[in-house]
GUGUZA-619026 format. One record per residue: x, y, z of N, C-alpha, C, O in turn. Coordinates in steps of 0.02 Angstrom, whole numbers, plus 50000, padded with zeros to 5 digits. Example, Ala and Ser with C-alpha at 12.3 -4.5 7.8 and 13.67 -1.06 7.14 Angstrom:
BEGIN
506604971650390506154977550390506604983550390507124983450423 506424988850354506844994750357506455000250394506705005750402 
This chain:
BEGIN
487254942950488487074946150425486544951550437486534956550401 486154950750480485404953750496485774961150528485504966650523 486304960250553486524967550597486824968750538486504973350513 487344966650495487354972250440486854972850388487054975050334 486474971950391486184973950328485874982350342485574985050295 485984986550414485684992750395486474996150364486484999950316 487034994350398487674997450356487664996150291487665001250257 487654991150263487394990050187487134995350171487425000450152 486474994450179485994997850150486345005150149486505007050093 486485009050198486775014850184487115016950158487085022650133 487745011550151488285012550094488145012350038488385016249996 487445005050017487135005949961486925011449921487095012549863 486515014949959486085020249945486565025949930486475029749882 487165026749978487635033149967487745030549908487325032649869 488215025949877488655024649833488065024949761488225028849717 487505021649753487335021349709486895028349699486735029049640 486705032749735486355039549740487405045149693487435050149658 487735042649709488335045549714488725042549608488985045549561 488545036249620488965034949559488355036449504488535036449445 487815037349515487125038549478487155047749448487315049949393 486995050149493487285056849490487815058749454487805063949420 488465053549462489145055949445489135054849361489415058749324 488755048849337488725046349268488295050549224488385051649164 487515054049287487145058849235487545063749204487665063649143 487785068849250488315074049262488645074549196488555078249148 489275067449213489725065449144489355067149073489765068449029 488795067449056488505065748985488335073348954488225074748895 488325078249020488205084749029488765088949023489355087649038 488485095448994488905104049006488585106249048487985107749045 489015106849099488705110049170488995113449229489275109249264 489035120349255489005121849307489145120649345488995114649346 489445122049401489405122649479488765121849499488555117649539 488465126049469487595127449509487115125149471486565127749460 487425118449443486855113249413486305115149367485855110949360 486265121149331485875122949305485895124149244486475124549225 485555124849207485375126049126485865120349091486125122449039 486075112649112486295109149101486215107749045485635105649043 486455107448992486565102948917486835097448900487445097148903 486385090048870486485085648868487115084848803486945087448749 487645082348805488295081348771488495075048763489045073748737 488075070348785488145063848755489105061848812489365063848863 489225057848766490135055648763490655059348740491245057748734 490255066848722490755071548723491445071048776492025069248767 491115073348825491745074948892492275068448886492875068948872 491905061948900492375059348892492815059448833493405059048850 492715059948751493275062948703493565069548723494155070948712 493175073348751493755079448781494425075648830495035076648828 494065071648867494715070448934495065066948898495645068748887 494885062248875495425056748853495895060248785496445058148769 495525066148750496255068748715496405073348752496965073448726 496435076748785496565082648817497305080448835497385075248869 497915084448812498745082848832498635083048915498895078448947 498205088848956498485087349006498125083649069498215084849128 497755079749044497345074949082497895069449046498045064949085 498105069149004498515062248999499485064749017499965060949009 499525070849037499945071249081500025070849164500505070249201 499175071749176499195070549242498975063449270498885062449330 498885057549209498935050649219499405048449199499375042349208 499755049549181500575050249171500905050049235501215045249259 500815055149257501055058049333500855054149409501165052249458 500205054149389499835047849453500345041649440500735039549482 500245038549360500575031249378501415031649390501705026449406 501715036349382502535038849367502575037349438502965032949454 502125041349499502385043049551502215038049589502615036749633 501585033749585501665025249615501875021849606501895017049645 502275021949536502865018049516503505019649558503855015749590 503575025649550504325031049612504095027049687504555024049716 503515027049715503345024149775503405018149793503465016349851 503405013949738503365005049738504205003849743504404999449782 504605007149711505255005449708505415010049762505655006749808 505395013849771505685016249845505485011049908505835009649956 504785008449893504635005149959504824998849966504774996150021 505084995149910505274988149889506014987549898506284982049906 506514995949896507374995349896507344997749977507394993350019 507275003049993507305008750035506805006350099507145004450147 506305006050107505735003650129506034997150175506124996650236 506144992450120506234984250127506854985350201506784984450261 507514987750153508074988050197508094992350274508444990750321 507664997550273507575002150332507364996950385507664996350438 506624991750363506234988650380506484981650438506184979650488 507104979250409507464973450404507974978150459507934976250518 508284982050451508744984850514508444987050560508804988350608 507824988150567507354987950627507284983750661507314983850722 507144978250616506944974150643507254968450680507024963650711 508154971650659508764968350681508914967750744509214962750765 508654974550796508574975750850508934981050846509194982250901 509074984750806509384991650802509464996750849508975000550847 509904998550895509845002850942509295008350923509145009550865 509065010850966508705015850955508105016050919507725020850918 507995009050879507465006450841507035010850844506975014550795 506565011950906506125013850938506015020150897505605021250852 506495023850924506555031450905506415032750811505985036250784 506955028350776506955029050701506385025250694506075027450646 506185021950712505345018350675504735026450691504235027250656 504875030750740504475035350753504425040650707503945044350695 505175040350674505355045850629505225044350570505045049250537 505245037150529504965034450491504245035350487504055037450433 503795034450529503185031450498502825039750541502215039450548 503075045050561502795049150582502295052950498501695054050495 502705053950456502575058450412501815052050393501245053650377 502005047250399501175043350370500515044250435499945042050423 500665046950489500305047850533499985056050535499435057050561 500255059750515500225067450538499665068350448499755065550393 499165072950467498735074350409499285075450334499625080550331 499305071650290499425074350234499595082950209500135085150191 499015086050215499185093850182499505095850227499865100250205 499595095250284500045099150327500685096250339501125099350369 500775089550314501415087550273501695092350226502265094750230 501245093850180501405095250105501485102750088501795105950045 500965104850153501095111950153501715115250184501875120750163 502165111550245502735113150257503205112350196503535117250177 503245105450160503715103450128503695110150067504245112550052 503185112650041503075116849985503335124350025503885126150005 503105127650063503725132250091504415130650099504825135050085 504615125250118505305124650111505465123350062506055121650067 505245122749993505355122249918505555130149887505955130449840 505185137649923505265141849905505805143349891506205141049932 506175148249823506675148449786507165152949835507695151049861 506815160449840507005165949911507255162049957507835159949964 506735161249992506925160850065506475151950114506235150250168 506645148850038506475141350057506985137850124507545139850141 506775134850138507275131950197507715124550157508035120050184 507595125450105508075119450082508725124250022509335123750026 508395127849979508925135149949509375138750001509955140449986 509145139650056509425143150119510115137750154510715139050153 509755131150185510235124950176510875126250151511375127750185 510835125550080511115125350004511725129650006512315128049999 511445135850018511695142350021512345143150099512915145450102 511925140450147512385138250200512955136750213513425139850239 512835129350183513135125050166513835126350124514355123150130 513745130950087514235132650042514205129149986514735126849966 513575128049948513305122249888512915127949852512495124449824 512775134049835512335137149826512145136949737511705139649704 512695132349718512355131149626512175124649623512195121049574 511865122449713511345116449685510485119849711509945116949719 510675126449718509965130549747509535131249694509645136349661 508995126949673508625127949628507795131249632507425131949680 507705133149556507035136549580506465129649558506135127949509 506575127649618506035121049626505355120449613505125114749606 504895126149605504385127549600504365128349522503825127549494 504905129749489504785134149407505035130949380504965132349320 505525124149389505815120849337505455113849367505375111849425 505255110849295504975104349270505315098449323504965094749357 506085098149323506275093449310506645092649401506725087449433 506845100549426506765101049493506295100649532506455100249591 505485100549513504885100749540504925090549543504925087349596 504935088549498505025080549518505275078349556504985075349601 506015079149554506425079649599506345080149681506545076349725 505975086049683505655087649743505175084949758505105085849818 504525079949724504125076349746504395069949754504215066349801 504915067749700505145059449715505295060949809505025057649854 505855067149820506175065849876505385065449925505285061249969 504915070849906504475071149978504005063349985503655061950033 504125058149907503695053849933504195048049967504005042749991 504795050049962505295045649984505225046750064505595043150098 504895050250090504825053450163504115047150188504075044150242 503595046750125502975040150149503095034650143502705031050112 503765031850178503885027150162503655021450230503875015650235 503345023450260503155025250344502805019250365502875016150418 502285017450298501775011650285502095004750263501944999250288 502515005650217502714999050175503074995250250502904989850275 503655000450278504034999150337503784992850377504024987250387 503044996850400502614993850439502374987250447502304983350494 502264987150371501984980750333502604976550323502484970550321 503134978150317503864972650335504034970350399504184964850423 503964977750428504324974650514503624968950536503684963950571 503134970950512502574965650560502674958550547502654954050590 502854957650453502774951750438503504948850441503504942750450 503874950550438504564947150455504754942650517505174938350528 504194946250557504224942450624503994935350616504204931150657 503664933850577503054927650550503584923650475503434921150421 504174924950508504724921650478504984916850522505164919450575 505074909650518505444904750516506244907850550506734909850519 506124907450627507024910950628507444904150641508014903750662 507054899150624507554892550618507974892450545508514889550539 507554896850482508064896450432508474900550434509004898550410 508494909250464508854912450472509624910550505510214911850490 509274906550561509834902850612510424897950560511034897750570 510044894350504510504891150465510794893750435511354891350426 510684897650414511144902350353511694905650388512254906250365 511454908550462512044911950484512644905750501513254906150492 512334901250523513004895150536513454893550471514034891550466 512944895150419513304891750364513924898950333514344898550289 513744904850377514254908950354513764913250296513974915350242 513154913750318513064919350262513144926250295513114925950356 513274933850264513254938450286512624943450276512204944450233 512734945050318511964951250338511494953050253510884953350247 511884953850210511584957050146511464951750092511314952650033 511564946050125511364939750097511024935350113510944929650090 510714939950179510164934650207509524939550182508984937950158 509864947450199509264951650171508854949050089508254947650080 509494948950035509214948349994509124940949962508754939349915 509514937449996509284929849965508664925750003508214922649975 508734926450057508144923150118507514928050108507034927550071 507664932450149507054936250177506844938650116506244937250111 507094942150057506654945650008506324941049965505794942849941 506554935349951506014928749922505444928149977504854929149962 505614926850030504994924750084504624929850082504104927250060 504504935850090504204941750087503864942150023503484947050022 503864939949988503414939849923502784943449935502584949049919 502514938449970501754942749981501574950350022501044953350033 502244951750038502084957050084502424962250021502354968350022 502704959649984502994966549908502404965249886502474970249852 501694962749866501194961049830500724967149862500374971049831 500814966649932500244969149957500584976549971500124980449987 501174979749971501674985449987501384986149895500874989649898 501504984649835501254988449786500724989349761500564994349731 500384984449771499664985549767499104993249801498614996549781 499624992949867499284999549913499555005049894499195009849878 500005005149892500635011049867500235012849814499945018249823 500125009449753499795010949682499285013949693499295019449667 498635012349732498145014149751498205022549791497965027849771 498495021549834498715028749852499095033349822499175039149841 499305030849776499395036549708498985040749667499155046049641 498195036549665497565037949643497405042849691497145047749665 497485043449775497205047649813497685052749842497665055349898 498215053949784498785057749829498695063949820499165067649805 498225065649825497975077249811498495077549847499085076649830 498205079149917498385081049957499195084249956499375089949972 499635077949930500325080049937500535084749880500935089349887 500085082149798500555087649782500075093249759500305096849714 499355094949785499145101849793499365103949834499265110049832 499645102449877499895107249946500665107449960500925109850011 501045104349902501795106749899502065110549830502515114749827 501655107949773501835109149716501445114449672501635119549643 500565110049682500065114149668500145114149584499955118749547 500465107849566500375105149497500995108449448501205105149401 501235113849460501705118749450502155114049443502235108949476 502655117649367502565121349341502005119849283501975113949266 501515124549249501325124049218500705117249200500345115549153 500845115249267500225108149247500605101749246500335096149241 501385102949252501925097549224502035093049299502345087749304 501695096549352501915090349419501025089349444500895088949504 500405089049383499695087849406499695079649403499865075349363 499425079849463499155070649442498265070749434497985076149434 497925065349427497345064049424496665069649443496215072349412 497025069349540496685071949574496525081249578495995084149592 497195084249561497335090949544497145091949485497025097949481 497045089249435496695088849359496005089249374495615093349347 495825084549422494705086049411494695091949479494135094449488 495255094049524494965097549560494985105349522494545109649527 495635105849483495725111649426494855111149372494435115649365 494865106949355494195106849305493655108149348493155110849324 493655106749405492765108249426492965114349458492975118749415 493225117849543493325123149551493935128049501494175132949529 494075127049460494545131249421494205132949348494365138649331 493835130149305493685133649262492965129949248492665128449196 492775128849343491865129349337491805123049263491535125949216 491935117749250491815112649201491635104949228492005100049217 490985104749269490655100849346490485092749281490495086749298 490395094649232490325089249171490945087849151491175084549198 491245088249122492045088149099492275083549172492385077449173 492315087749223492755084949290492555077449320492905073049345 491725077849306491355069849302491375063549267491295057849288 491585066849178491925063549161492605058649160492705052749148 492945063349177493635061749193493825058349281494325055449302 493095060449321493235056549360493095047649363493245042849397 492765049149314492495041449303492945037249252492965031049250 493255041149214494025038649197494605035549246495045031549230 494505037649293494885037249341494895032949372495415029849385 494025030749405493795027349454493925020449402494295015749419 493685020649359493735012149302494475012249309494735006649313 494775016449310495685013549293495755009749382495815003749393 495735014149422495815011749514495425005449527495625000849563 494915005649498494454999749512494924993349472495044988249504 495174994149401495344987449397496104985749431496314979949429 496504991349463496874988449494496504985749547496744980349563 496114987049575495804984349641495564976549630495584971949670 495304976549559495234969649561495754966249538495624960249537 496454967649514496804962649504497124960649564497474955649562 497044965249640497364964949691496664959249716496814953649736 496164960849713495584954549737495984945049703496184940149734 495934946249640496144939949616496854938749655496814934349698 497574941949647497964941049686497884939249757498144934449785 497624942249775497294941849855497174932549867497564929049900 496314929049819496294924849815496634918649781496474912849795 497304921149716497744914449726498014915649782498064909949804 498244919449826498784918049861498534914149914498914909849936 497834914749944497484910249978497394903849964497374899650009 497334902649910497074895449870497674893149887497714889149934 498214894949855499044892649867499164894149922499724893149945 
């Protein structure tokens, strides 16, 4: 205990120097450059919480960890399980899988968003190739193609959940597997009747994280989408980074980040309580 207590202390001091600051801020009209600050009470927060597009871009955060939880629970699960089958080449497709969760984020997101370009995108171009050219959309300017294009790029992070299957599957009982196959079950009935009951706790802990990293996903869609069109593909994070460097509102953006942090925090604790029944049991 005696050796951590100077890490404590530092984290202490950051975090509470940090969430102290962040709460004065909130109550304030203020600047970039901290100055001539005006006290506004609980204003900001009635600005954020009616504001349409702060509750379109929590809309959007929970839409797209929801898109992530079911991709990683259908898609995820099954990739995970043929890996782990001994799949020729395993090796190679587990590399290609879980690469995009290894390589920095924006430089994920920043390729994927050039190849979104309508001109001379490398997926319109494809399209055009291909001899498909009236599925060439302007991905960037329509609502409903801009989704589209993020479901597919988060269908690409699926890299983690994978991970978290192939490890724990191993810590499966292959004496029950062994029975089922004698008894004549087939491959997609061991997937989904055996192994996806037993795995319980590893879909608990695959949505729990997934959800959480929805809260921290800038990265992907400022640097593919950039919230476009119109504010209609912003989540959380592109909302307070638009409010503080975009129209200079350092109070407003404090507010709403602390909207944020209370929503993440109580998933975090319902993942703590989950955490400890599953221990108790």
């Amino acid at each position: 205990m005696i050796f951590l207590a100077p890490l404590a202390l530092f984290y202490g001091v950051y975090f509470l120097f940090s969430f102290g600051l962040l709460g004065v801020v909130s109550t304030q009209r203020v600047g970039l450059t901290f100055q001539h600050a005006v006290d506004v009470g609980w204003q900001n927060f009635l600005l954020v919480l009616t504001d349409p597009a702060f509750q379109i871009s929590l809309f959007n955060t929970v839409l797209f960890g929801v898109v992530s939880v079911l991709i990683s629970l259908t898609l995820g699960f099954v990739l995970a399980m043929m890996l782990a089958s001994g799949l020729r080449l395993r090796r190679v497709f587990y590399i290609v899988f879980l690469l995009p969760s290894l390589i920095p984020l924006s430089l994920f997101a920043t390729v994927f968003g050039r190849m979104l370009e309508t001109s001379d995108g490398a997926i319109n171009q494809f399209l055009r190739g291909v001899g498909l050219p009236f599925l060439a959309q302007d991905w960037l300017g329509n609502p409903t193609a801009a989704y589209v294009a993020i479901f597919v790029l988060l269908t690409y992070m699926i890299g983690l959940p994978i991970m978290y299957y192939t490890t724990d599957v191993t810590q499966v009982n292959a004496s029950i597997l062994e029975a089922a196959t004698l008894d004549g079950a087939s491959i997609w009935q061991i997937y989904r009747i055996i192994l996806y009951p037993l795995l319980r706790t590893t879909h608990i802990t695959v949505i729990l994280s997934v959800l959480l990293g929805s809260f921290r996903a800038f990265d992907i869609i400022f640097f593919s989408t950039g919230g476009q069109p119109g504010g209609r593909t912003a989540i959380a994070g592109t909302y307070i980074y638009q409010a503080t460097l975009g129209a200079d509102r350092v109070g407003f953006a404090a507010a709403a980040s602390i909207i944020v942090l209370v929503i993440a925090l109580t998933i975090s604790l319902v993942q703590v309580l989950v955490q400890r029944k599953k221990k108790a049991s």
